[in-house]
C-alpha positions in Angstrom: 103.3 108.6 119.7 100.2 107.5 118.1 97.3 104.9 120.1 97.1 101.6 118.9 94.0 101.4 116.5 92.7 98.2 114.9 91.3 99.1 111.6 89.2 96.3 110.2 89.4 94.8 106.4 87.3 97.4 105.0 88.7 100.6 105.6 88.7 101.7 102.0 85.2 100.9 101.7 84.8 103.5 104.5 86.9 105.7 103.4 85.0 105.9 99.7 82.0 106.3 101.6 82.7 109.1 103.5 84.2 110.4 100.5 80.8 110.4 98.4 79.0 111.2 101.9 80.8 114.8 101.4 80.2 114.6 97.6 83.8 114.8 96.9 85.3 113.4 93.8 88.3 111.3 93.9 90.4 113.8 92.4 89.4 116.5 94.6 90.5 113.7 97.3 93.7 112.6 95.8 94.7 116.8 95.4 93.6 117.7 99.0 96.4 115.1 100.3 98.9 114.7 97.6 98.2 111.0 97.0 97.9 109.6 93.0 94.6 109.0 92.1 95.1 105.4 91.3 96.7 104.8 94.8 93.6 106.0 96.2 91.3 103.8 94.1 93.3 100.9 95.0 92.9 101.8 98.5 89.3 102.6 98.3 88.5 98.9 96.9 90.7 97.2 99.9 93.4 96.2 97.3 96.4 98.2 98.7 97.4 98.5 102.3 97.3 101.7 103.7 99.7 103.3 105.9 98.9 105.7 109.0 100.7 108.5 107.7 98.4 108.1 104.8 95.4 107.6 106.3 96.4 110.4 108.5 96.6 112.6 105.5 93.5 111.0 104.1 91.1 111.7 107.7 92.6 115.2 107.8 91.1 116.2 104.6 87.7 114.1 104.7 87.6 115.7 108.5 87.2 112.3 110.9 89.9 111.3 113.6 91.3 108.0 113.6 89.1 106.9 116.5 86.0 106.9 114.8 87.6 105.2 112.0 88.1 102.4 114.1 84.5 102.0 115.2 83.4 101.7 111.8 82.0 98.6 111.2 80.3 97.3 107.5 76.6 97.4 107.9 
């Protein structure tokens, strides 16, 4: 069982952050976990939910637990 985690609005904005933090190109991200590259994009600009077991998939490859997901906050 998973912790309860309250991820604010802006999780893909995170997400392509960290992403171009680790200089990784959205097709290197969308091959690490399997996902289509337009999913991703749609994720990445807050237009498409995104569910834990993807977002699971998506911290396991860019390296980050959940936790410190949750504490991000836009600056």
């Amino acid at each position: 069982m998973y912790p309860k985690i309250k991820f604010g609005n802006h999780i893909g904005k995170y997400i392509r952050n960290l992403r171009k933090e680790k200089q990784m190109g959205l097709d290197e991200l969308a091959e690490s976990t399997g996902l289509d590259v337009v999913f991703l994009d749609l994720i990445e600009r807050d237009v498409k939910t995104i569910s834990l077991e993807t977002l699971l998939k998506i911290a396991k490859v860019l390296n980050i637990k959940l936790k410190d997901m949750e504490e991000y906050r836009l600056p």
